[in-house]
C-alpha positions in Angstrom: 0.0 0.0 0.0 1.1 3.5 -0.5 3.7 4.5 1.7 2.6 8.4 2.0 -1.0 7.3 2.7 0.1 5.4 5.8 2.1 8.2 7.0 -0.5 10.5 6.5 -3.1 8.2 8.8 -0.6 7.6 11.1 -0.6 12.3 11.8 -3.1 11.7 14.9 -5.7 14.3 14.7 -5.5 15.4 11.2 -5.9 11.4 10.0 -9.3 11.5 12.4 -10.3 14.7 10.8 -9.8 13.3 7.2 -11.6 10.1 8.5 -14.6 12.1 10.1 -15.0 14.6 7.4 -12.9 13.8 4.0 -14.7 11.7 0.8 -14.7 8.6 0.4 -12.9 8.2 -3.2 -12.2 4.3 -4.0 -12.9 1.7 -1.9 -12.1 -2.2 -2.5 -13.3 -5.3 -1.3 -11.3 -7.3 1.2 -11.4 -11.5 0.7 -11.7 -12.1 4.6 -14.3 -12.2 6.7 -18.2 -13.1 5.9 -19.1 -9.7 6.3 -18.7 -7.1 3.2 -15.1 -5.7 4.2 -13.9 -2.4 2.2 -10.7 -0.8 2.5 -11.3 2.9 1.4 -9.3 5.7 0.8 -10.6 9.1 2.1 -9.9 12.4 0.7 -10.0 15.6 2.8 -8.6 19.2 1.2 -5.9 17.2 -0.9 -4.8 14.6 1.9 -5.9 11.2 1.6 -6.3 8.6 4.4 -7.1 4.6 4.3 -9.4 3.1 6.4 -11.9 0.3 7.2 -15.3 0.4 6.0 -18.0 -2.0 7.2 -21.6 -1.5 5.9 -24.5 -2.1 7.7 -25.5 -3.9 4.0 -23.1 -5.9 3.9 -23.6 -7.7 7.3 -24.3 -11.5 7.3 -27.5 -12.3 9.2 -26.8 -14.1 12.7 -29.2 -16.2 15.3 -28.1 -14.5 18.0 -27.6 -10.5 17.3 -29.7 -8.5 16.0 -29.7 -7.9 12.6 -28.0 -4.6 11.5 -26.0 -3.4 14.7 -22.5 -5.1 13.9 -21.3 -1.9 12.1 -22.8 -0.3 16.2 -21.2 -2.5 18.1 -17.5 -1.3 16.3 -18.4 2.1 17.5 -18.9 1.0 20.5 -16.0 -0.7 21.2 -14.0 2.2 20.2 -16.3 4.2 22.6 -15.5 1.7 25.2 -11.6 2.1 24.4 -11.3 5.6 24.8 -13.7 5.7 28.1 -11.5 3.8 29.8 -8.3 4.9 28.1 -7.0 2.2 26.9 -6.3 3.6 23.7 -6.7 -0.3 21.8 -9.0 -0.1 19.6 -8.4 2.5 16.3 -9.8 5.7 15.9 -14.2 4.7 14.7 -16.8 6.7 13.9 -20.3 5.9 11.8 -20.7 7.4 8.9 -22.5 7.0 5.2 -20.1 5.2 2.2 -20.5 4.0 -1.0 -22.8 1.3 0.3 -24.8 3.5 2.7 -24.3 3.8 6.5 -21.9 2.2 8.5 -18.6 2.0 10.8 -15.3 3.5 9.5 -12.3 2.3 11.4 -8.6 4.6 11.0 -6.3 1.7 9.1 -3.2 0.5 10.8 -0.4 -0.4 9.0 1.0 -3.3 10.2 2.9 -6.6 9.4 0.0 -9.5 8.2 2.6 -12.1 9.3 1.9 -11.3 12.5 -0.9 -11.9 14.9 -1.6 -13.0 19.1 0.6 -16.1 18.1 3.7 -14.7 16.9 3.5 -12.3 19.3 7.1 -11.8 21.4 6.4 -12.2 25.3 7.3 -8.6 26.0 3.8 -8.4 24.9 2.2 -9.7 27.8 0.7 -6.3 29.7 -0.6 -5.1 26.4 -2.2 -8.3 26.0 -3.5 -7.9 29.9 -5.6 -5.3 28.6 -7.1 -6.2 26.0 -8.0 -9.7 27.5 -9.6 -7.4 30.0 -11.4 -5.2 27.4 -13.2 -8.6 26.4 -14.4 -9.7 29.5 -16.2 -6.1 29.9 -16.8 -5.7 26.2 -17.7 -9.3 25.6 -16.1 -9.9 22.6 -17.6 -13.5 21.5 -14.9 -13.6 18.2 -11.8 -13.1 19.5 -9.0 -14.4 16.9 -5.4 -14.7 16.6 -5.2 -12.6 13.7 -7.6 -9.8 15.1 -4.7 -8.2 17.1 -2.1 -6.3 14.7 1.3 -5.2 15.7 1.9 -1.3 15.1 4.2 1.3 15.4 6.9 0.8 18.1 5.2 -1.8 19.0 1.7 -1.4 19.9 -0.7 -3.7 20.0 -4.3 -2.4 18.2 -7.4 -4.5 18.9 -9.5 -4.6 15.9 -13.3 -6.6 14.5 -15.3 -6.0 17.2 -18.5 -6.0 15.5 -19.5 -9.4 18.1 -19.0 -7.5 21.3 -21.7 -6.5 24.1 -24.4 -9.2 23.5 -26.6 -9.0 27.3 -25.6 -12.5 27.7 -21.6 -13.6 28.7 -20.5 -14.9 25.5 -17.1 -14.4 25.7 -14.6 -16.4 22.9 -11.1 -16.0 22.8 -7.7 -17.2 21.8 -6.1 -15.7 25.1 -5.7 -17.6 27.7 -2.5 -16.4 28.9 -3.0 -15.2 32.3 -5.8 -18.3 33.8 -6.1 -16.9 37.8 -3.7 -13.9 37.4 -5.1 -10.9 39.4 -6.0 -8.2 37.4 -3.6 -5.5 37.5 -4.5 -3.0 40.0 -4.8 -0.1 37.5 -7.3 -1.8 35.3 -9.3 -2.2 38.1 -9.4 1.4 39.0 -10.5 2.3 35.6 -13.1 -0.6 35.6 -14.5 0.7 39.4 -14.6 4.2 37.8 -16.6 3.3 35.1 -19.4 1.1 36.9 -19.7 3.7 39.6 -20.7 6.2 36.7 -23.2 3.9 35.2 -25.1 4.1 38.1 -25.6 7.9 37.8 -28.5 9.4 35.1 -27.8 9.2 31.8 -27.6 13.6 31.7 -24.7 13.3 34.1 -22.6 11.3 32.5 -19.2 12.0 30.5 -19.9 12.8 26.6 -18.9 9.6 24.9 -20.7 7.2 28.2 -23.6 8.7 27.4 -23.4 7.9 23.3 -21.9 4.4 24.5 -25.3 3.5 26.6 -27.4 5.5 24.1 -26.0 3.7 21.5 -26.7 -0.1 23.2 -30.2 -1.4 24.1 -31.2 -1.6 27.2 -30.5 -4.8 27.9 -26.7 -4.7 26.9 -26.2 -1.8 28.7 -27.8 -4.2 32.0 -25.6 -6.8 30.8 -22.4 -4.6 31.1 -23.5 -3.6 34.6 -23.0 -7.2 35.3 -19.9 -7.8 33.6 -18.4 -4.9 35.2 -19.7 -6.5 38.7 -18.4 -9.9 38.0 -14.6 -8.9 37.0 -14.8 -6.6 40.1 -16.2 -9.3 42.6 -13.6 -12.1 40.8 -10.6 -9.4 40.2 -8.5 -12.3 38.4 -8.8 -13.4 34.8 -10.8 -16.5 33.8 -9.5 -19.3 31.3 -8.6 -22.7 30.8 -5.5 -24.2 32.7 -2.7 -25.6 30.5 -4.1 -23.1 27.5 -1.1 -20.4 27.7 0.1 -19.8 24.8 3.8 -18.3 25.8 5.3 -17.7 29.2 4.2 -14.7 31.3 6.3 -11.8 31.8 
């Protein structure tokens, strides 16, 4: 892919900007996945951008989401991210494209030889949090090749259109840290959270209230309880013998 475009997505604000605002001018089709998958380049005052574009036409019907909210549930995710400043998941809005509404996600450059099992075992505390941002966001379709290695690297979280389904659901390929506590400052963020989801929706920060205005009821219940449950238990869950690399 095109060098300059990469560096241009990679400017922070102005690559958000682009994202939020610019046109979308080609977009292509992506083999993976069962949902339709573009890769779109976005054009703002002479800058372009890449990013992920994931219709709300081109999702799949499933038995048990509703039909129509995958493309919500990446926004959400994001939202969920940035609430508890995680900064994992890449920079998502909802906007229209060539195939009508739907979620656009900033693109991360990254090495497609890599994913969670190549993974060095410096990794481990960025993979901490984001086996943490499951639990809470209940991401049922967690896969090796849904975690990409960044810049310096960073590890960004991406497909997260099966998250936040009322009922635990949660599927992954990390099982590295079976009975580990929690670390302590994950914790504080995840206490800090439930204790505002308690308070009326006016009160809350901006982007809570769009996160539990953008989920039904009943997720927004269910996250109450997931929130509960990783706070009364305070260590992660998993399968004994399953780690994948040594911890550290």
């Amino acid at each position: 892919m095109n060098s300059d475009l990469n560096s241009d997505l990679s400017a922070g604000p102005a690559a958000t900007d682009i994202i939020r605002h610019g046109e979308i001018v080609s977009y292509q089709l992506t083999p993976l996945g069962s949902n339709y998958t573009f890769i779109v380049t976005i054009e703002l005052d002479g800058n372009e951008s890449l990013a992920i574009y994931k219709p709300k036409k081109g999702e799949a019907p499933l038995w048990d989401f509703p039909s129509g909210t995958l493309y919500k549930r990446e926004y959400a995710a994001y939202l969920l991210s940035e609430i508890l400043g995680w900064n994992i998941v890449p920079f998502t809005i909802i906007r229209d494209g060539p195939h009508g509404i739907g979620s656009v996600q900033q693109f991360i450059e990254h090495d497609p030889k890599q994913n969670y099992y190549t993974l060095e075992d410096g990794c481990a505390d960025q993979l901490r949090v984001i086996a943490c941002f499951d639990l809470v966001a209940n991401s049922t379709d967690r896969k090796a090749n849904h975690l990409l290695m960044g810049d310096a690297g960073k590890i960004w979280s991406i497909d997260h259109g099966l998250t936040f389904h009322s009922e635990m659901k949660v599927r992954t390929v990390i099982w590295d840290f079976c009975a580990e506590p929690i670390p302590p400052q994950l914790l504080k963020k995840l206490t800090e959270l439930r204790e505002r989801l308690d308070h009326s929706t006016d009160s809350l920060p901006s982007l809570l209230n769009e996160l539990v205005t953008l989920l039904p009821a009943d997720e927004v219940d269910g996250l109450k309880r997931r929130l509960d449950w990783v706070l009364e238990e305070r260590v992660f869950p998993g399968l004994p013998g399953r780690n994948r690399r040594r911890r550290g």
